[in-house]
N, C-alpha and C positions, 0 to 999 in steps of 0.2 A: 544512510538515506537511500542508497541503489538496492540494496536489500530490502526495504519498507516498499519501494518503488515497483520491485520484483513481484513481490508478495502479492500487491493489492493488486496489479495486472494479474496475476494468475489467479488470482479469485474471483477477477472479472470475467475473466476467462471463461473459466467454470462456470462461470453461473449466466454466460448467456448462450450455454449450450440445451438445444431442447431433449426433453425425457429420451429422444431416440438417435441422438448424438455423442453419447456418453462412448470414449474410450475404451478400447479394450488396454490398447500398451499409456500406461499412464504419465511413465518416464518421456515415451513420445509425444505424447499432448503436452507435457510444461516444456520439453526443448520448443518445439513449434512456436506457442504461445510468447515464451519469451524471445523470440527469434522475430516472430511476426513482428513483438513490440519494441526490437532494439536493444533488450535489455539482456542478450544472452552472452555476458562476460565470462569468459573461462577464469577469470581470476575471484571473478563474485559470484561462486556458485550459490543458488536458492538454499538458503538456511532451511527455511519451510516448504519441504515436499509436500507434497499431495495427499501422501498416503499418512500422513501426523499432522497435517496443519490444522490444525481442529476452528479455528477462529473461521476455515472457510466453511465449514459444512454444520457447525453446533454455535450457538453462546448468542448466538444473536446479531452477530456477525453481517452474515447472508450478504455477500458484494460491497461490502464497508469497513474494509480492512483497508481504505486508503485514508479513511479518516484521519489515521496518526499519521500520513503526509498533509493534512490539512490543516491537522491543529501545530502541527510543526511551523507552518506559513502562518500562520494567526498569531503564533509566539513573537516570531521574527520581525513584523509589522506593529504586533506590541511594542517592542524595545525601541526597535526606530521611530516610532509614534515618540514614546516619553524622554528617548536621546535627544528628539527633534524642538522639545516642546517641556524644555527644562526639567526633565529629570520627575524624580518621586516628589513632589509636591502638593500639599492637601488642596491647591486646587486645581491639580489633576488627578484624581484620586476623588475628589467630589465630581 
């Protein structure tokens, strides 16, 4: 989850930078970024650098690489929803 966490800040990052803000050391913009946001663990370096994360800059993407932290919380709210409120049952499920 600090990885998915990592991720989606740095693509936020990115992308509320204007056309005449863009980096020149890119490695310096993601240390920054994740520094500004907390999330600069020497033990959980960024799986998805800059220069390959492609979901930041192609696919469709565009600053909503935190969605899979949100569907992650909609899961979790799920289950406790139907732990809470007996389980798989056709009328929870209707």
């Amino acid at each position: 989850t600090t990885e998915y966490l990592a991720a989606a800040l740095l693509d936020q990052a990115w992308h509320q930078l204007a056309p005449n803000q863009i980096p020149q050391d890119v490695l310096a913009f993601e240390a920054e970024a994740l520094k500004k946001a907390g999330v600069d663990f020497a033990l959980v370096p960024p799986r998805y650098r800059s220069t390959y994360f492609s979901h930041t800059f192609s696919g469709g993407y565009s600053a909503g690489y935190y969605g899979y932290l949100w569907a992650e919380k909609l899961d979790a709210d799920t289950v406790e929803w139907f732990k809470a409120n007996g389980g798989l049952t056709r009328k929870n499920g209707d």
